[in-house]
PLY file of the C-alpha trace (Angstrom):
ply
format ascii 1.0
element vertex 237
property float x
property float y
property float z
element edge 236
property int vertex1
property int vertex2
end_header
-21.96 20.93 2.77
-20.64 16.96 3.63
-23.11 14.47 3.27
-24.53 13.34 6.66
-23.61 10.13 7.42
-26.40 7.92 8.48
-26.18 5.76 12.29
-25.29 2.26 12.10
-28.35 1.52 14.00
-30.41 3.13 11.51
-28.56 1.25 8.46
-29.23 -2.13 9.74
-32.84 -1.44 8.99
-32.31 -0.67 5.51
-32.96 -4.08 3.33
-30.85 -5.94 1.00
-29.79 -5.40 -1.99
-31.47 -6.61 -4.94
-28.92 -9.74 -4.34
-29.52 -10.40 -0.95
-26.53 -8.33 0.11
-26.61 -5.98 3.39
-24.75 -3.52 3.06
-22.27 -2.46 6.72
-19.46 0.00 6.66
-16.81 -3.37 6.62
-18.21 -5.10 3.32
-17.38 -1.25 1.57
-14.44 -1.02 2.52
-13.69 -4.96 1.98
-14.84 -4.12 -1.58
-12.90 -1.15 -1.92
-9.71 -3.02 -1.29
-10.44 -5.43 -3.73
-11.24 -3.08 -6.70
-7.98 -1.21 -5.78
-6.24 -4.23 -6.28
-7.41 -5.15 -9.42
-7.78 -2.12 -11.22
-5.64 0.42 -9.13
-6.92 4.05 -7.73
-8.19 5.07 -10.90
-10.99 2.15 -10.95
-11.94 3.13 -7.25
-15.41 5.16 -8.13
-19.05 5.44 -6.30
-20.48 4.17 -9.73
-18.12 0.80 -9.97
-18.43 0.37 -6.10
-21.91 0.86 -6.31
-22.18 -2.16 -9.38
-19.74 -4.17 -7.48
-22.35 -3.96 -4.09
-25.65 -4.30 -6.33
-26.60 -1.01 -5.14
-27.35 2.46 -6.12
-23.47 4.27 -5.50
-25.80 6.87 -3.49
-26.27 4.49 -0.94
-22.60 4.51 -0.66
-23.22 7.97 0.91
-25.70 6.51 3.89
-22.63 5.45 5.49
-19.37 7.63 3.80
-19.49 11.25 3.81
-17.46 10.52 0.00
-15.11 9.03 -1.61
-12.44 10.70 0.75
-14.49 9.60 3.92
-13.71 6.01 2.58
-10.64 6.25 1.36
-9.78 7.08 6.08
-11.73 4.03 6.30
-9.57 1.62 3.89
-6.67 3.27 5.42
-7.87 2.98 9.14
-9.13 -0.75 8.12
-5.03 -1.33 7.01
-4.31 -0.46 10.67
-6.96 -2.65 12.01
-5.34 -6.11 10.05
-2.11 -5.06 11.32
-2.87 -4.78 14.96
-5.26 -7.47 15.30
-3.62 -10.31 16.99
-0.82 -8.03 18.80
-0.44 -8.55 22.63
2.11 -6.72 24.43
5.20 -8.66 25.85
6.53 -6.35 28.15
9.63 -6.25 26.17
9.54 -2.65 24.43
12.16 -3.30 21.53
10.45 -6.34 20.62
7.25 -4.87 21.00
7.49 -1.73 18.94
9.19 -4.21 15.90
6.15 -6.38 15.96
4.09 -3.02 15.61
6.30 -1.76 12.73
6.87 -5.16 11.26
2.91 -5.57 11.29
1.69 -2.68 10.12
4.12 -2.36 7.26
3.03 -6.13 5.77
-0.34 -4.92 6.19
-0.17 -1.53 3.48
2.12 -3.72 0.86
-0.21 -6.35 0.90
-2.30 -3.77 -0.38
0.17 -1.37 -2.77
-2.62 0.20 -4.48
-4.43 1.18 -1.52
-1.35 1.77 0.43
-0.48 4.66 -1.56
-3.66 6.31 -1.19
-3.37 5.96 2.38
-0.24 5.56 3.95
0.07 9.75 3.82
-3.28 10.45 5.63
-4.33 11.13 9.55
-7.63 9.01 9.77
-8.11 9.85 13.53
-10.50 6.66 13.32
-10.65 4.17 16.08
-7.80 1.67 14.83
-5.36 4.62 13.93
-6.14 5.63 17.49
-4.88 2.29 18.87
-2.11 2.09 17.11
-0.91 5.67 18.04
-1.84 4.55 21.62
0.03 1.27 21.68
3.12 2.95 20.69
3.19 5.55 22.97
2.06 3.23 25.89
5.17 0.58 25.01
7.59 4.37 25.11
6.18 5.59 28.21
5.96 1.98 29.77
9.46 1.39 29.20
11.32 4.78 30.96
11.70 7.27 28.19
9.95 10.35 29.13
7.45 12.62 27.59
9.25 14.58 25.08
11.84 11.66 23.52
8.89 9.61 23.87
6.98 11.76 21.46
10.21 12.23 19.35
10.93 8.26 18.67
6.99 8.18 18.24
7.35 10.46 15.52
9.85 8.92 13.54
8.90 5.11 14.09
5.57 6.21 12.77
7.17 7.97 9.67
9.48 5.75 9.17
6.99 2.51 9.00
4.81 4.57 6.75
7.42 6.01 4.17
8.85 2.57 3.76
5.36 1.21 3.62
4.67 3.58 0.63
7.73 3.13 -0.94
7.70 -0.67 -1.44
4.06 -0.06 -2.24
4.81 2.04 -5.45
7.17 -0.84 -6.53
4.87 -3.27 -6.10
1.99 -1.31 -7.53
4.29 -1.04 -10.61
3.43 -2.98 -13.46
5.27 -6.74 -13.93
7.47 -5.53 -16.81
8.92 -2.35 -15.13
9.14 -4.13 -11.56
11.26 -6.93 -13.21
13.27 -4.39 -15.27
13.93 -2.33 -12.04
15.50 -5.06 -10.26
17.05 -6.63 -13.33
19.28 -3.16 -13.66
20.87 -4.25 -10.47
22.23 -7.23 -12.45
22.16 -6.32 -16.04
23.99 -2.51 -15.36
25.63 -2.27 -11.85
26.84 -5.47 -11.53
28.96 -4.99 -14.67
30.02 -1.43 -14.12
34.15 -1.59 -14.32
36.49 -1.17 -10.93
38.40 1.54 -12.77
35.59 3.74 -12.99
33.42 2.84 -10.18
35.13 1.31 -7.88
33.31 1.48 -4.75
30.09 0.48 -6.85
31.86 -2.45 -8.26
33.25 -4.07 -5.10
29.54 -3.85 -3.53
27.58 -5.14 -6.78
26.94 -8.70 -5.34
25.77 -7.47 -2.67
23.53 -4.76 -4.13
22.26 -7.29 -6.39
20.42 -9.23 -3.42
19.75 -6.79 -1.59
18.01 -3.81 -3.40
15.49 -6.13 -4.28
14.13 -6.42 -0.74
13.11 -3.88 1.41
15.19 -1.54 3.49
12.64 -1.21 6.70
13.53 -4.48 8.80
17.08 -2.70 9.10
15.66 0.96 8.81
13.76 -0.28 11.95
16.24 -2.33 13.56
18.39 0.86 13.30
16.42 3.25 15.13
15.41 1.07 18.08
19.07 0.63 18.49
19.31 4.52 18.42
16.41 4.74 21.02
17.88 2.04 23.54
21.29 4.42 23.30
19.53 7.40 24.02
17.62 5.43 26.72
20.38 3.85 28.19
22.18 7.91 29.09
18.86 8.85 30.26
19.29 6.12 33.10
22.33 7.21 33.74
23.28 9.13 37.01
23.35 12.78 36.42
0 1
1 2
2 3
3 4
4 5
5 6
6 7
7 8
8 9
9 10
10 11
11 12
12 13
13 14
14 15
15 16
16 17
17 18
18 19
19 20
20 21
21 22
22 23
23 24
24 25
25 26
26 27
27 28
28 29
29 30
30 31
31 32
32 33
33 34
34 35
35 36
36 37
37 38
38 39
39 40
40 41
41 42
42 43
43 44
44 45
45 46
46 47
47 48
48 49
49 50
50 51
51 52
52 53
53 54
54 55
55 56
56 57
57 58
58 59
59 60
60 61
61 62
62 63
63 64
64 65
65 66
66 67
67 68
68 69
69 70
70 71
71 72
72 73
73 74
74 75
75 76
76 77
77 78
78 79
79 80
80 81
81 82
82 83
83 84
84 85
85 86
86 87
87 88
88 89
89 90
90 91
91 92
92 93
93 94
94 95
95 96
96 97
97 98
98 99
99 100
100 101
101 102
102 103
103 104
104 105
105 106
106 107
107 108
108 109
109 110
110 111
111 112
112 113
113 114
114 115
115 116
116 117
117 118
118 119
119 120
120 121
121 122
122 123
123 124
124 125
125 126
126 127
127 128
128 129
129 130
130 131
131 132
132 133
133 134
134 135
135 136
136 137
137 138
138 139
139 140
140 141
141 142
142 143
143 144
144 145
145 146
146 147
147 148
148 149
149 150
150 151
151 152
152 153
153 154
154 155
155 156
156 157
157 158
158 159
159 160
160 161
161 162
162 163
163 164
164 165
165 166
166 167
167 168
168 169
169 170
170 171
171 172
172 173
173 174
174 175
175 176
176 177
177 178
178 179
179 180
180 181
181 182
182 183
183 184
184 185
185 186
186 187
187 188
188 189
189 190
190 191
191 192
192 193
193 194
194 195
195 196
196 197
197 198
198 199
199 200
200 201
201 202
202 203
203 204
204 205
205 206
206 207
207 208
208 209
209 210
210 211
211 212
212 213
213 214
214 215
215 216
216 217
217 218
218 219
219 220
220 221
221 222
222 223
223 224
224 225
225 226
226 227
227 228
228 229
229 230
230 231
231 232
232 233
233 234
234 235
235 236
């Protein structure tokens, strides 16, 4: 049976830590992050968290049903970073590539966390926002119901595939990221015309640009794709 999760209210009464620390839902999952990013998902227990907080780790489980529980909160906390700030303009295309743009930075600044996250449905309050903001800027700007949903879908994948992509690169250790980009240079870029040609002629330019991500364009690509389909939906019948 899942642990019951204790009230905030009730938490707040708790005291301190032996350190002077209280303990709220935020400062976990602030610590979480960090331990992710210095020792990966594999260094991500109750026990450490519970050291790192100066508290018994079954404390942890006064506010997170378990290690799963808080794994939807780091990912719902990602969300949170990437919307705060965001006002709507009015101007959907520009809009929906702040939201992308936004939320993307926000899981590779975190790669280890990222790919613990970037594949689950939190359904917590942020998430929630997010999925609202999108389909408000859709709805908001003509497209109706069902190729709103559609675009929704796949701007959503999209941001999050790409997000956990350029994660696991960066997550990568410094000696195989370097070597991965170096192969650009040290084996593509001197593969011969007469037996890849096509490979060859594009090597300069696959030398800058594998190294970066894909999503700006990815994203640039299907808002162009959604205006098109937009634009024939305004169009007399």
């Amino acid at each position: 049976m899942p642990k019951q999760v204790v009230p905030e209210e009730k938490r707040r009464r708790r005291r301190p830590t032996k350190s002077g620390t209280v303990l709220s839902e935020s400062l976990i999952v602030q610590t979480a992050l960090r331990m992710l990013r210095e020792h990966g998902s594999s260094g991500l227990t109750a026990r450490r968290l519970g050291t790192a907080l100066d508290c018994d780790p079954s404390t942890l489980y006064r506010y997170f049903r378990g290690m799963d529980d808080l794994t939807l909160a780091i990912g719902d906390a990602l969300i949170g970073q990437a919307l705060h700030g965001w006002e709507p303009t009015g101007e959907w295309r520009a809009d929906l590539r702040a939201i992308g743009l936004r939320i993307h930075a926000a899981y590779v600044a975190h790669p280890q966390a990222a790919q613990l996250t970037t594949s689950r449905v939190t359904g917590r309050a942020n998430e929630l926002a997010a999925d609202e903001a999108v389909l408000e800027v859709l709805r908001t700007a003509g497209f109706p119901l069902p190729e709103t949903v559609q675009i929704y879908h796949a701007f959503i994948d999209q941001t999050l595939a790409f997000a956990a992509l350029d994660a696991a690169s960066l997550a990568l250790p410094s000696a195989a990221l370097r070597a991965d980009e170096d192969m650009w240079r040290s084996t593509y870029a001197r593969l011969p015309a007469a037996t890849h040609p096509r490979i060859a002629e594009a090597a300069p330019l696959l030398a800058t640009r594998m190294v970066t991500s894909a999503y700006p364009a990815a994203l640039d690509m299907l808002l162009e794709s959604a205006a098109t389909r937009l634009e024939l939906l305004r169009r007399p019948a």
